[in-house]
C-alpha positions, 0 to 999 in steps of 0.5 A: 558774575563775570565784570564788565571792564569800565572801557568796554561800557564807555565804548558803548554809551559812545556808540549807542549815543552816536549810532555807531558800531561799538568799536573794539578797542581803546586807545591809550589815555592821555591826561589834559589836566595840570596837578593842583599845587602850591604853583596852580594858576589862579585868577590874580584875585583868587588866593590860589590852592592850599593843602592844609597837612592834617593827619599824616603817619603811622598810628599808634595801632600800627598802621599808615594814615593820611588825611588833609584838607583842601581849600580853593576857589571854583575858577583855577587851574584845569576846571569848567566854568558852567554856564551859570559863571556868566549867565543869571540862568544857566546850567549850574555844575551839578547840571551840566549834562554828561553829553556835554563833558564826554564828547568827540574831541575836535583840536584846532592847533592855533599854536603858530599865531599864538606865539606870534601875538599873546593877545590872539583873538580866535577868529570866525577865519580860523575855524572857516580854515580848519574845517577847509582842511578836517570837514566841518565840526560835528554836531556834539563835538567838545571844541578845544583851541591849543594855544600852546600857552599850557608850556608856559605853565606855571610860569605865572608871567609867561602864562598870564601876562603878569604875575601881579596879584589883586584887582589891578592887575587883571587890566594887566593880563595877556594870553589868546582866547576865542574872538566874541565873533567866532564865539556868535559863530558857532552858538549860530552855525554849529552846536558844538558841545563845549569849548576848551582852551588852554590858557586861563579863560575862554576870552583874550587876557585884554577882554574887559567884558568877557564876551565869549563867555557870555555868548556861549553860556547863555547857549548853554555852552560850558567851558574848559579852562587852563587844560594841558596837553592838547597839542598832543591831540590830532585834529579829530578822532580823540574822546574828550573825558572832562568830568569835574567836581560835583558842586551842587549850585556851583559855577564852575569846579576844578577839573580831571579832563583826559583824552581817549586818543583812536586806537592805533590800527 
């Protein structure tokens, strides 16, 4: 039986879903998450992620084996937060729908304001600007902010604001996200599939309320949190692969998220 390469069912699946010729080729692939590791950005009260070396050599019957285990919470480093992190009836991980984790990419580069102002507020003006210069965010677009703060990783002071540990110092935190307006915006204007940022949470590190979150979960509008790379995104023409783990009733799960860039012409 002749196989079918795995790119040529995605380019169709894409396709048949927005009624589009199938197209021939796929551009390069471009990894959007961080490595889980020892420096992997948590929240301040979060332990943070830990390998625990198990099994690691050659066996006495002559061949290599390795085999740890891994203990981490839901909300760290690149991952989704679903729906239910923020809203009592929400989509819970294993829910959330495919259509929603792959999705046509729309990057809107915040980068000059953000490295202006650390605690920049995306607001209902920037995505007004963006869309006067790219045409107005498609219906099912996955809706990514580059804050540039994914350089600053894993500087946990330059990326979080602070690199206290425990309850007191998330009064303490500072990095951009999405203003609670801009979050009623799209949830009113547009239907947008996901939202994505790099830095820690979809609002400002000086939000006490968690607004944004808020709004586009009880929309059920997931999230992705702490990508990479995004300021190597064009403003449209990119697929966005976000998959996570799994978790039957989870909240969120850490993250593999890549871009399919457009295939050069």
């Amino acid at each position: 039986m002749r196989m079918i390469p795995a790119c040529v069912l995605l380019c169709a699946a894409l396709a048949a879903r927005a009624a589009e010729p199938v197209p021939t080729v796929l551009g390069p692939a471009l990894d959007l998450s961080h490595a889980f590791d020892a420096d992997t950005i948590y929240w301040p009260t979060e332990e943070g992620f830990v390998l625990e070396r198990g099994s690691e050599g050659v066996t006495d019957a002559g061949y290599y084996y390795a085999a740890h285990r891994m203990r981490l919470a839901e909300h760290g480093g690149t991952h989704l937060d679903a729906p239910r992190h923020f809203h009592e009836s929400g989509s819970t991980t294993e829910r959330v729908p495919l259509e929603r984790l792959i999705a046509p990419a729309v990057v809107v580069d915040m980068r000059d304001a953000c490295a202006k102002n650390a605690d920049y507020a995306i607001a209902v003006a920037d995505l007004e600007r963006f869309e006067a210069a790219h045409g107005r965010i498609p219906d099912g677009a996955a809706l990514l902010f580059a804050t540039g703060f994914a350089a600053r990783w894993p500087d946990r002071l330059r990326y979080l604001g602070t690199d206290e540990r425990g309850a007191e110092a998330v009064t303490k935190l500072h990095f951009p996200g999405l203003d609670p307006a801009a979050a009623r915006w799209l949830v009113a204007r547009r239907r947008v599939a996901a939202v994505g940022l790099d830095t820690a949470s979809i609002d400002p590190g000086t939000s006490q309320r968690f607004e944004s979150h808020q709004v586009l979960f009880a929309a059920e509008i997931p999230a992705f949190e702490n990508l990479a790379a995004l300021d190597r995104l064009p403003p449209t023409g990119a697929t966005l692969i976000a998959l996570p783990m799994k978790i039957a009733g989870g909240s969120g799960g850490p993250l593999r998220a890549v871009a399919i860039l457009p295939a050069a012409k």
